[in-house]
C-alpha positions as CSV (number, residue, x, y, z in Angstrom):
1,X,0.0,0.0,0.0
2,X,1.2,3.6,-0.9
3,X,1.2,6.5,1.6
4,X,-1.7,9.3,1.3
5,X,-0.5,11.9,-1.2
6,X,-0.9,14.6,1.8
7,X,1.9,12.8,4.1
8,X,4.5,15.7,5.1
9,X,7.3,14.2,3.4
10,X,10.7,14.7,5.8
11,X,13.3,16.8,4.4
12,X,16.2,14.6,5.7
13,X,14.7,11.0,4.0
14,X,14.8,10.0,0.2
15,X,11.2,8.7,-1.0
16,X,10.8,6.8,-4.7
17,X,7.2,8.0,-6.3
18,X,5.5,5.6,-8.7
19,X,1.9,5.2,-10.3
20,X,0.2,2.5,-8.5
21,X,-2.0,0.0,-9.2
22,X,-1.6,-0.6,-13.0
23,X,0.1,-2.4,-15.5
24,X,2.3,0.8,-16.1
25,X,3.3,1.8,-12.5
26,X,6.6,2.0,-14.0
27,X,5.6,4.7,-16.3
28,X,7.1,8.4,-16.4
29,X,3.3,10.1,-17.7
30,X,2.4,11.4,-14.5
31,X,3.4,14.5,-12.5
32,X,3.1,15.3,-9.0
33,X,3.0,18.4,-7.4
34,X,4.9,19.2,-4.2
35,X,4.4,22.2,-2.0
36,X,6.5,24.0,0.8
37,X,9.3,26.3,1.5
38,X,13.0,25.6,-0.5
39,X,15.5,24.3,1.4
40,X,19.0,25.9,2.2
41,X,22.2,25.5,4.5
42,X,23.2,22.0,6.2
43,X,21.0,19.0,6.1
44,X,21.8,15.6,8.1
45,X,20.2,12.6,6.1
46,X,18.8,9.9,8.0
47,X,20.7,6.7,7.6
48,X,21.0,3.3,9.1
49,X,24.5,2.2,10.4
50,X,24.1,-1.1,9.9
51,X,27.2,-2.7,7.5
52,X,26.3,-3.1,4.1
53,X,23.0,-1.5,4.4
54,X,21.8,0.9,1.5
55,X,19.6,4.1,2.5
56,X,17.5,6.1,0.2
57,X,19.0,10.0,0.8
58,X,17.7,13.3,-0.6
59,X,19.0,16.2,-2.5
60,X,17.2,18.3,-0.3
61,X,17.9,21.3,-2.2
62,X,16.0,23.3,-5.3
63,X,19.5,22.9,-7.2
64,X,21.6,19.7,-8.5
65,X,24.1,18.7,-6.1
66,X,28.0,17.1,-6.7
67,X,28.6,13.7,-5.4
68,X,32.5,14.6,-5.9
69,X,32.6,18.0,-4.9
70,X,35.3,19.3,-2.5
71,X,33.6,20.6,0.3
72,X,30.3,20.3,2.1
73,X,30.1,16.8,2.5
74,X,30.6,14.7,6.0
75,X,30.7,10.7,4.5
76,X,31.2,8.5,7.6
77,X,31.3,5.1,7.2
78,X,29.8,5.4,3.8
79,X,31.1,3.9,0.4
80,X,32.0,5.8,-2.1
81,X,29.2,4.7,-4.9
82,X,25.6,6.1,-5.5
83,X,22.5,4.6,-7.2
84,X,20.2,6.0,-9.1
85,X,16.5,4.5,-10.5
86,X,17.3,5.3,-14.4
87,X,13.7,4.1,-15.5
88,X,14.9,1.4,-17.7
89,X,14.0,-1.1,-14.9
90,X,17.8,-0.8,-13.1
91,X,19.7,1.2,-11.1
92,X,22.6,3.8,-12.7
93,X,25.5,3.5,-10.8
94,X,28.0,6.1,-10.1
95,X,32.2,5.9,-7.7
96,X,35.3,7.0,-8.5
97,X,34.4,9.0,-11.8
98,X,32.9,6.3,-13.6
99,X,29.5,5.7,-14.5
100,X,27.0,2.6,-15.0
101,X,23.8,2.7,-17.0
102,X,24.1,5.9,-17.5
103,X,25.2,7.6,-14.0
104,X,26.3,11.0,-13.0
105,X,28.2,12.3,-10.1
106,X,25.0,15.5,-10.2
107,X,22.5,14.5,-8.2
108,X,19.6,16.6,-10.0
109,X,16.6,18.3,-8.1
110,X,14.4,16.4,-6.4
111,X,16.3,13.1,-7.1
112,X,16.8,10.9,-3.9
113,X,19.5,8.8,-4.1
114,X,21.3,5.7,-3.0
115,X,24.2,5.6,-0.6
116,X,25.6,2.1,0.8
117,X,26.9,1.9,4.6
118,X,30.5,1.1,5.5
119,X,30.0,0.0,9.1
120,X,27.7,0.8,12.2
121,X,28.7,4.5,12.6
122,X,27.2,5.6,9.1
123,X,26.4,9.1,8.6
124,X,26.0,11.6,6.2
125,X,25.6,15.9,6.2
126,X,25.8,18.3,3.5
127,X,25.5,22.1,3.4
128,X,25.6,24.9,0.5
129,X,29.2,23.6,-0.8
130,X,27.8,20.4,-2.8
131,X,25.5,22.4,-4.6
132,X,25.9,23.2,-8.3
133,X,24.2,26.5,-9.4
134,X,23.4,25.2,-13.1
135,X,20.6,23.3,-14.6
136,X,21.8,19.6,-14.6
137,X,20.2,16.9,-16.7
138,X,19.1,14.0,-14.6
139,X,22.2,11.9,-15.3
140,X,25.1,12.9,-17.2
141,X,27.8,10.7,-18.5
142,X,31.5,10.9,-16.6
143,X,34.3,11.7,-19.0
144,X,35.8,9.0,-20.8
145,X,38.4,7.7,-19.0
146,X,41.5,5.2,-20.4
147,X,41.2,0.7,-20.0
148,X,37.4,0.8,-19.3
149,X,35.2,-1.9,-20.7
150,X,31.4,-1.4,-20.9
151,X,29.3,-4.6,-20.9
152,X,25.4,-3.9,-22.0
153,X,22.7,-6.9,-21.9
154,X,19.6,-6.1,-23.7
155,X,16.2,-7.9,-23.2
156,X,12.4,-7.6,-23.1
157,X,12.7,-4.3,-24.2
158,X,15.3,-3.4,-20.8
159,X,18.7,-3.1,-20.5
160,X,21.5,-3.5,-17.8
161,X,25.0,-2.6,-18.4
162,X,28.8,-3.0,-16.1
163,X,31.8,-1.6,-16.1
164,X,35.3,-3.1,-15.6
165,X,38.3,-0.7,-15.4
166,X,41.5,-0.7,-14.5
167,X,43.3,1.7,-11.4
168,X,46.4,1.0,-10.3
169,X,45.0,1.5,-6.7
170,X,42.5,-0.4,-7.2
171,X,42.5,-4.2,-5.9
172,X,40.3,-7.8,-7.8
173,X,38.4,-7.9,-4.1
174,X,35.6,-5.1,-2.8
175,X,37.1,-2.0,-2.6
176,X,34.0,1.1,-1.7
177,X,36.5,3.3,-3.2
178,X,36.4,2.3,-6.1
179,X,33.7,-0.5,-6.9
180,X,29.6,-0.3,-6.7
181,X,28.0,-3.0,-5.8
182,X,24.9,-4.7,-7.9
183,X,21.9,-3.3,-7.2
184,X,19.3,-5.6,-8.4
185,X,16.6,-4.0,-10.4
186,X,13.0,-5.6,-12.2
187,X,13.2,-9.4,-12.5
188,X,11.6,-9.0,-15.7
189,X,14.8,-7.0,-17.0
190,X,18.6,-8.2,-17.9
191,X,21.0,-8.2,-14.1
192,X,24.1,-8.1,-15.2
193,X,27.3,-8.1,-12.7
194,X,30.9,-9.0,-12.3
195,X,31.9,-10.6,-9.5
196,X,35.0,-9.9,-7.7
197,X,37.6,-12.5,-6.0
198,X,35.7,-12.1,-2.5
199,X,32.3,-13.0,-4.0
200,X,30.8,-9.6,-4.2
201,X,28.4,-9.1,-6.6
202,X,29.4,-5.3,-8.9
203,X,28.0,-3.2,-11.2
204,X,31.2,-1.6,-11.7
205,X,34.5,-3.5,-10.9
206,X,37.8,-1.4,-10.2
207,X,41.1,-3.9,-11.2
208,X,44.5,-3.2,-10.6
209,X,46.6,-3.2,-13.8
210,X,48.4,-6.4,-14.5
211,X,51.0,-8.6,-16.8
212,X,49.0,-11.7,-16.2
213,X,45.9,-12.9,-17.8
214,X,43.4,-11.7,-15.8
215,X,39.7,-13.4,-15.5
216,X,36.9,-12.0,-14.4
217,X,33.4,-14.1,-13.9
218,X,30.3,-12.4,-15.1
219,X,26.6,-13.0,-13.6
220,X,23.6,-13.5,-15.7
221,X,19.7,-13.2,-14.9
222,X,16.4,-12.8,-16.1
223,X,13.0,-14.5,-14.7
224,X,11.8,-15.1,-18.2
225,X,13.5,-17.1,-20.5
226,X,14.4,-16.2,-24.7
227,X,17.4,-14.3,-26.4
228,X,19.9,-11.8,-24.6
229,X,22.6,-9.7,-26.4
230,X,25.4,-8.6,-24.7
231,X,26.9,-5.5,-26.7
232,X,30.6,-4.4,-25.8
233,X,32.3,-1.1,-26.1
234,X,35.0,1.5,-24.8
235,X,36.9,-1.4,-26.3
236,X,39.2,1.4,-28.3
237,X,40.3,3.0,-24.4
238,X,42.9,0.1,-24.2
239,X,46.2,-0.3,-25.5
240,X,45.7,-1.8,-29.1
241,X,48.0,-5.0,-27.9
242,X,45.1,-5.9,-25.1
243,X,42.9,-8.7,-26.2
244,X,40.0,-8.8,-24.1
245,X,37.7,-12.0,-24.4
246,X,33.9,-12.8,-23.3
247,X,33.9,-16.5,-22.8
248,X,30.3,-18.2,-22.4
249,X,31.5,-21.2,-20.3
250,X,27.7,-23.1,-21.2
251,X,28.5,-23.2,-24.8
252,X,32.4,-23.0,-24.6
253,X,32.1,-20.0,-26.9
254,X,35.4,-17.3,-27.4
255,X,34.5,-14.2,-28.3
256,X,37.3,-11.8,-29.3
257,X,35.4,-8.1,-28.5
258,X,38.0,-6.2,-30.5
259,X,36.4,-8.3,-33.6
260,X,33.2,-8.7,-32.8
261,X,31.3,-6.1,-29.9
262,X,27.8,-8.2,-30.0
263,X,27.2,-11.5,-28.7
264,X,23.7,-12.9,-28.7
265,X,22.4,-16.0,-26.6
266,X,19.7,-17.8,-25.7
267,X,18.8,-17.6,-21.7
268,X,17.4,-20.1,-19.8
269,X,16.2,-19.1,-15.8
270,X,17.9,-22.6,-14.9
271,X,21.3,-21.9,-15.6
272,X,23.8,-21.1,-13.7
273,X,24.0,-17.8,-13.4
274,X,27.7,-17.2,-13.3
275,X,28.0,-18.6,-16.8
276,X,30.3,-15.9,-18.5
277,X,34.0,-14.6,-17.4
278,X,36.1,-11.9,-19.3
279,X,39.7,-12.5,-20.3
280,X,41.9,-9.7,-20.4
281,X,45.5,-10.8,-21.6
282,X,48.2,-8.1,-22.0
283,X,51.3,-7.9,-25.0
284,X,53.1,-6.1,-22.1
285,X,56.3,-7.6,-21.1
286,X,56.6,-10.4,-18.9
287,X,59.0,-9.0,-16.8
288,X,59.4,-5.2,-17.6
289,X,62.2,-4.8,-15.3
290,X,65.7,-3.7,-17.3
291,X,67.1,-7.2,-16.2
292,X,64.3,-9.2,-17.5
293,X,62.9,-7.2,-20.8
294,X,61.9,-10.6,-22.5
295,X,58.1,-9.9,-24.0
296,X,55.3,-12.4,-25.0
297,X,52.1,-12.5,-26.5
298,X,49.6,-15.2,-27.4
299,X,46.8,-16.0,-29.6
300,X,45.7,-18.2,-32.4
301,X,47.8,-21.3,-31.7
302,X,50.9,-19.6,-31.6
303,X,53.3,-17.6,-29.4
304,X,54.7,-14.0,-30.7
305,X,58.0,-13.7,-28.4
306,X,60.7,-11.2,-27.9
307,X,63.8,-11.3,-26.9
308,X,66.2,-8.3,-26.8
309,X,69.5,-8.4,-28.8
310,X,71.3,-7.0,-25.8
311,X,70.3,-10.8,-23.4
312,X,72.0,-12.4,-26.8
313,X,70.9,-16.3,-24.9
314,X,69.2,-19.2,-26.5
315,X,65.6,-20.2,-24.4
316,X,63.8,-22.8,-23.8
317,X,60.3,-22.5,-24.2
318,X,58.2,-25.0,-22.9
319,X,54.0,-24.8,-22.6
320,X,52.3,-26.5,-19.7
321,X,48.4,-26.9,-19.4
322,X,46.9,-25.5,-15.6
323,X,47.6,-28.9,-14.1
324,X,51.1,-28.9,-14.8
325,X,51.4,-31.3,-17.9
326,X,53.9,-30.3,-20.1
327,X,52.2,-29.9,-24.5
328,X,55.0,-28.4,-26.0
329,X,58.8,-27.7,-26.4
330,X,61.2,-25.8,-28.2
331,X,64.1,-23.5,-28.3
332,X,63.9,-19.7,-29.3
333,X,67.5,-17.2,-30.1
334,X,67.5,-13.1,-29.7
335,X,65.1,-11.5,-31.8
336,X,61.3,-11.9,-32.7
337,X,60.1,-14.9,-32.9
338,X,56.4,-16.3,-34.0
339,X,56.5,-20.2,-32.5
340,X,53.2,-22.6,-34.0
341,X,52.0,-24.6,-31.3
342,X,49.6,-27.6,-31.4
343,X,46.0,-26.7,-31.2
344,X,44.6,-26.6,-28.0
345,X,41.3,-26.1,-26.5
346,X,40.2,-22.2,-25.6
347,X,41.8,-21.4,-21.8
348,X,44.6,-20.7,-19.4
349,X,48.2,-21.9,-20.6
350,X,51.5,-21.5,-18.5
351,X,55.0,-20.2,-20.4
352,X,58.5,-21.1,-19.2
353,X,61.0,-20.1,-20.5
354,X,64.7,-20.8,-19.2
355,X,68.1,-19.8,-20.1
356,X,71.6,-20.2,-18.9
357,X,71.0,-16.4,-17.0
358,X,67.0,-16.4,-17.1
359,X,63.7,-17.7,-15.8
360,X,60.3,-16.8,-16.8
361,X,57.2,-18.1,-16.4
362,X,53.7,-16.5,-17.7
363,X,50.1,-17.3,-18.1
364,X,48.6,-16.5,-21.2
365,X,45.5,-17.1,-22.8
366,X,44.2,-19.5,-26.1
367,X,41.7,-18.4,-28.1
């Protein structure tokens, strides 16, 4: 049941207004008047303190306000994301100057918004300083930013999208600096998440930068079941010699995103959920020390090596599988060096290679 539209609604709570009953309670066609005096000068939001716990907060004032501005705000215990109801039957998401499904740092007028709880001292004030004295669309997209990946999954006429990016402060479990956890929207639209190496559940996924190949599982649901397409891009903010993968681990399907930015499936409720991961494997060196300037790079069924002129040593290369069982041997001199290996199945391969004054070992990824 709804609340009485003449219930005083208190200046220091957020409040989400929808059209009720009805097939279209979801719908944007009606408007609703509110009456009283504006607001000014510091305002102390009502929030619970208990760990983990999101609270619906106001922007209390007749003016956007800046999640990121310099002054005015008091965040205790609180992460650093915010959440958004974008319509579209999810939440936009919004830390560390990115944006998901289409989030904003301005908080417009008359927007409440999601905060999350840190611990069981939660609070949050703000006064004059986070407001921003222009007219502010209600969301606005963050600059683009360098090695961010956008995922969007698009079904039953909604759409849900996530983030992966890479900061070098950044960490593969739940950082509130710089992640935002899943917020789960309409069960009849896409859910789409990452989920980090401590089992959290993200809408946008902070990594720290890396030589390795790095995986990251991707969530999946929808109540109803027919045909989803993922649709990647952002792709070109990466270094050209990143390959980044979408693996569906139901079908064993390899999708290379720099050739191909759609990928359509069919969905069933029953599956596991955590059917996808993305593959991020780097051309950067694989030890970018001066002593160890040896660089490798795989894809294809074969390996593209190099080895400085100045190191002037024969290697052996060998290729082990992830249980340790050696597929493949051979020797490679200074220089550049493309070596054909035997075809293997699409996953995680180990690299040794070993000479009289070096050893290296790297995990790359086969398409």
């Amino acid at each position: 049941m709804g609340s009485p539209t003449g219930t005083p609604l208190n200046v220091d709570q957020g409040y989400m207004v929808y059209k009720y009953p009805g097939p279209a309670k979801w719908s944007a066609d009606t408007t609703y008047a509110m009456t009283g005096f504006m607001n000014s000068g510091s305002f102390m939001c009502a929030v619970s303190g208990g760990a983990q716990d999101h609270n619906l907060v106001p922007n209390p004032y007749p003016s956007a306000i800046d999640w990121d501005a310099a002054a005015g705000w008091t965040k205790s215990d609180i992460y650093n994301a915010i959440w958004i109801w974008n319509n579209n039957g999810n939440y936009a998401a919004y830390v560390n100057g990115i944006a998901a499904n289409n989030g904003s740092q301005y908080i417009p007028v008359g927007q409440a918004f999601f905060i999350q709880a840190s611990g069981a001292s939660a609070g949050l004030t703000m006064n004059n300083d986070v407001r921003v004295h222009n007219d502010q669309p209600f969301f606005k997209d963050a600059e683009e930013q360098l090695n961010v990946l956008r995922i969007k999954a698009k079904s039953n006429n909604y759409q849900d999208e996530i983030v992966v990016y890479f900061n070098g402060e950044a960490s593969t479990a739940f950082d509130g600096q710089f992640d935002a956890s899943k917020m789960f929207g309409l069960p009849e639209a896409p859910q789409i998440y990452s989920v980090s190496t401590d089992n959290r559940n993200l809408t946008i996924n902070g990594m720290p930068f890396s030589s390795e190949v790095i995986s990251i599982p991707v969530g999946f649901s929808l109540e109803t079941a027919g045909e989803v397409t993922f649709e990647a891009s952002s792709i070109e903010s990466f270094d050209p010699e990143v390959t980044i993968f979408l693996w569906d681990m139901l079908t064993n399907t390899m999708i290379n995103l720099r050739e191909n930015q759609q990928y359509s499936f069919v969905h069933n409720p029953d599956n596991d959920p955590v059917r996808f991961a993305l593959l991020f494997n780097s051309a950067v060196g694989i030890a970018e020390s001066a002593t160890n300037p040896v660089r490798l790079y795989a894809t294809d069924n074969k390996l593209y090596l190099h080895i400085p002129e100045e190191i002037d040593e024969d290697f052996l290369v060998q290729l082990y599988d992830t249980g340790g069982r050696m597929i493949f041997s051979t020797t490679a001199s200074t220089g550049s060096t493309i070596i054909n290996v035997p075809s293997l199945g699409a996953g995680i391969y180990i690299v040794q290679l070993v000479s009289d004054q070096h050893s290296v070992v790297k995990k790359v990824f086969m398409k």
